[in-house]
C-alpha positions in Angstrom: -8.6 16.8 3.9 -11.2 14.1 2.9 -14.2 16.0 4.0 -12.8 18.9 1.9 -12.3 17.1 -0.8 -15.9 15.3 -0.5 -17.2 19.1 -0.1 -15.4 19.9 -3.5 -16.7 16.6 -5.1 -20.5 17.1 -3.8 -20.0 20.9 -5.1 -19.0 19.8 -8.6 -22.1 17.5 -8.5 -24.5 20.3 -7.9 -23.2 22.8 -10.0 -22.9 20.0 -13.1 -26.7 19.8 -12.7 -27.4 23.4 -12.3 -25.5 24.6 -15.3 -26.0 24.2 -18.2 -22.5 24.3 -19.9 -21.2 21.4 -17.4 -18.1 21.2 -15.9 -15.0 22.5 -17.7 -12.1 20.4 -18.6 -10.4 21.5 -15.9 -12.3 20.1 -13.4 -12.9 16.7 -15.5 -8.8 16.4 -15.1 -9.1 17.2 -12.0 -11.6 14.6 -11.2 -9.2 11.9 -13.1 -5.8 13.0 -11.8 -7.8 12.1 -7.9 -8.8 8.9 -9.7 -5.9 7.8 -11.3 -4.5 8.3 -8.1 -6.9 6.0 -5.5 -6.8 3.6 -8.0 -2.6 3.2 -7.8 -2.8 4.2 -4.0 -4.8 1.1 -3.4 -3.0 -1.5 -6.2 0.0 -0.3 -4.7 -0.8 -1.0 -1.1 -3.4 -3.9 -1.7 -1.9 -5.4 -5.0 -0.3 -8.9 -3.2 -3.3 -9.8 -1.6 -5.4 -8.5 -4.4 -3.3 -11.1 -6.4 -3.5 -13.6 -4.1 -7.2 -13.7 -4.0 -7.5 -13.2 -7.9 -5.3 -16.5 -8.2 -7.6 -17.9 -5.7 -10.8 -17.2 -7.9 -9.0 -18.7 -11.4 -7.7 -22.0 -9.3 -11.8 -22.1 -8.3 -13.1 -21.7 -11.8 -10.4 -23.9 -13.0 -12.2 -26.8 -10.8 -15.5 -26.3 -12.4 -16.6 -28.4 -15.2 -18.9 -28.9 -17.4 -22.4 -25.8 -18.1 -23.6 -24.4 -15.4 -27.0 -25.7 -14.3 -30.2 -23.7 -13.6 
């Protein structure tokens, strides 16, 4: 399935910059519905670590003081 789905996405990619016209709106939702959908795919199955390590970042930056030096 992913190598016909990276066919279909390599496709679209050719024929946007052969025609002229572009894709249709079709496609475009197309090409946001598959989007959409990674993106909650992976917050859904990655979310608690991805928070855990975002928390980690803001305790970090809320250590640093002062300008940053160059």
């Amino acid at each position: 399935m992913l190598a016909n789905m990276s066919g279909y996405l390599s496709n679209l990619v050719k024929r946007f910059h052969s025609e002229e016209e572009g894709l249709a709106l079709t496609e475009y939702m197309i090409l946001l519905g598959l989007l959409t959908a990674v993106v909650i795919g992976a917050v859904t199955l990655y979310g608690e670590n991805l928070g855990d390590l975002w928390q980690g970042w803001a305790d970090w930056l809320g250590t640093l003081t002062g300008a940053p030096t160059t």
